[in-house]
C-alpha positions as CSV (number, residue, x, y, z in Angstrom):
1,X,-22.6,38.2,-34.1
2,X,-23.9,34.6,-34.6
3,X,-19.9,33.6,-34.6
4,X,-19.8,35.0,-31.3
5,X,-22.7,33.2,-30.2
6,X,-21.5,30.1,-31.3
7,X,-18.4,30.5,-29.9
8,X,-19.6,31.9,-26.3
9,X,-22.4,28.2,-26.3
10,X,-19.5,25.9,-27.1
11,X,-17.1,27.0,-24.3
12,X,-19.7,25.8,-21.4
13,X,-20.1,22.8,-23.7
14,X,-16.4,22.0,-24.2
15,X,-15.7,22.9,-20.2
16,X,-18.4,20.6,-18.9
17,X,-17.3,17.6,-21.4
18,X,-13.6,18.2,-20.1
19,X,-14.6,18.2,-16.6
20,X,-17.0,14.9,-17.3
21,X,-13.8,13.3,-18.5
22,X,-11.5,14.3,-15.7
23,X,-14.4,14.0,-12.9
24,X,-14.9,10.2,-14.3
25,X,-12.9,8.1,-12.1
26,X,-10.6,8.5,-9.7
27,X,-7.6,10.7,-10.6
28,X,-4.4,9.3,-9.5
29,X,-3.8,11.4,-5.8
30,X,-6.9,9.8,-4.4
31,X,-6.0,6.8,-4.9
32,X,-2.5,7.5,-4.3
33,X,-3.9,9.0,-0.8
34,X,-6.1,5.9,-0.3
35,X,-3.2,3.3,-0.9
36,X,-0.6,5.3,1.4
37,X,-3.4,5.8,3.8
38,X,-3.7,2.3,4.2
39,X,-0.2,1.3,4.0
40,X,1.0,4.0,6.8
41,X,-1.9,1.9,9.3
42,X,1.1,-0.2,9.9
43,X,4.0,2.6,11.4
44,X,1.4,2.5,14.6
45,X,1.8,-1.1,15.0
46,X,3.8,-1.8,17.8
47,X,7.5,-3.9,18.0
48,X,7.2,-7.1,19.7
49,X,8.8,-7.4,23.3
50,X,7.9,-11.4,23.2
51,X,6.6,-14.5,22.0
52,X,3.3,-13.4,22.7
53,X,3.6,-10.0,21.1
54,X,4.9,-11.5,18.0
55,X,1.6,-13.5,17.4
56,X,-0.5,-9.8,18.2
57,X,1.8,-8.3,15.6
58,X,1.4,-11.3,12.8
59,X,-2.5,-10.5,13.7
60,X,-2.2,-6.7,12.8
61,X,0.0,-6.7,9.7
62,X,-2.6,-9.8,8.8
63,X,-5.6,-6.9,9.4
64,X,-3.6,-4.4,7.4
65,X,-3.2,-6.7,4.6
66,X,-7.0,-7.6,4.4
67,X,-7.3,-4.0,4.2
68,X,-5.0,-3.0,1.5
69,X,-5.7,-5.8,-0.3
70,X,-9.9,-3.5,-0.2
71,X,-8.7,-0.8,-1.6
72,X,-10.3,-0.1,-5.2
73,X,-7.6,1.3,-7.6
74,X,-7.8,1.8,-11.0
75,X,-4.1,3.3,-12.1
76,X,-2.3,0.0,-13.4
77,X,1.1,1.0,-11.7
78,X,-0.8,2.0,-8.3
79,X,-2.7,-1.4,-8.4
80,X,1.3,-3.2,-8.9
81,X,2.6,-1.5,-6.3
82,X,-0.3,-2.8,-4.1
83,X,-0.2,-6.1,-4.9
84,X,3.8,-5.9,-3.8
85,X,3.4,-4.5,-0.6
86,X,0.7,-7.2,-0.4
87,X,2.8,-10.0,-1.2
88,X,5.7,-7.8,1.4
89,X,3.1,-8.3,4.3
90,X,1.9,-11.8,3.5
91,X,5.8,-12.9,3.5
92,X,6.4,-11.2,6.9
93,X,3.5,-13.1,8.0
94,X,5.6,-16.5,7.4
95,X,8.9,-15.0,9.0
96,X,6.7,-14.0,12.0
97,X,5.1,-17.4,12.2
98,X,8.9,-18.8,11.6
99,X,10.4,-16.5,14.4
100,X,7.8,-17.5,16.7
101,X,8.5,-21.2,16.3
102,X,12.3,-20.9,16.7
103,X,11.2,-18.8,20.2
104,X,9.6,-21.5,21.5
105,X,12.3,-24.6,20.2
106,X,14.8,-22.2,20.9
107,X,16.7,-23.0,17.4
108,X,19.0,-20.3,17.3
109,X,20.0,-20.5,14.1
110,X,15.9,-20.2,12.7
111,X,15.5,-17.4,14.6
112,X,18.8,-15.6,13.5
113,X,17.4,-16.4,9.9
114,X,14.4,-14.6,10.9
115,X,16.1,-11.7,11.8
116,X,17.4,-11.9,8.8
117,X,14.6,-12.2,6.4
118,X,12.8,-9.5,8.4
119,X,15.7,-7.3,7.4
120,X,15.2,-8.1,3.9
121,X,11.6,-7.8,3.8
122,X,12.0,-4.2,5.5
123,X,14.6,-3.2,2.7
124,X,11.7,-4.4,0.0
125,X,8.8,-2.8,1.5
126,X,11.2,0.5,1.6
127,X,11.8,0.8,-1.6
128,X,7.9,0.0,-2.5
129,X,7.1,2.9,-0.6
130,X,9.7,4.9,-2.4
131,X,8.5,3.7,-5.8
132,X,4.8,4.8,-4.3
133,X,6.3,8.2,-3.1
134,X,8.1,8.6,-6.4
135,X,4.8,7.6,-8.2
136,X,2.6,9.2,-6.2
137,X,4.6,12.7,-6.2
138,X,5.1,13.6,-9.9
């Protein structure tokens, strides 16, 4: 009988430390939730019709950025993948700043380079979000 009782004031005691050590933190689909959260801020952002819309558009993945950058992760791989589609947004900042500048000089060949590096950054920050989606999924 005193076996039972044992047994019967450990389980509470063993349930509450588990929970303690799982509660601790955040677990990884918070802050998977708070990072794609974030990130997806950018699918409303408008393309750019002109010159003037490109500047609005550097202004709002600039916002974004700021914002990601905020967010509090602990998981190592969550807090990599965050600082690349940090370093994705701060390098579309430049093309957007170069684009703009071969708008107005109208340098043909810049801006076709542009084009092209906004291309590439696109194909990087796609397969971040896969590697997030991957991640963030098992």
């Amino acid at each position: 009988m005193l076996f039972l009782n044992r047994c019967f004031a450990l389980i509470p005691i063993s349930l509450s430390i588990c929970l303690l050590m799982v509660g601790c933190g955040d677990s990884k689909t918070p802050q998977c939730i708070k990072l794609t959260a974030t990130a997806n801020k950018l699918k409303s952002v408008a393309a750019p019709k002109d010159t003037s819309d490109l500047s609005l558009l550097a202004d709002r993945i600039d916002s974004i950025r700021i914002e990601l950058q905020k967010v509090e992760l602990q998981d190592s791989k969550l807090k990599d993948l965050q600082a690349k589609l940090v370093a994705i947004y701060v390098d579309s900042l430049l093309v957007l700043k170069d684009k703009s500048k071969a708008l107005i000089t109208r340098d043909s060949i810049a801006f076709k380079k542009a084009d092209r590096d906004i291309e590439e950054i696109i194909a990087r920050e796609n397969g971040v979000v896969s590697e997030i989606n991957s991640f963030c999924g098992q």
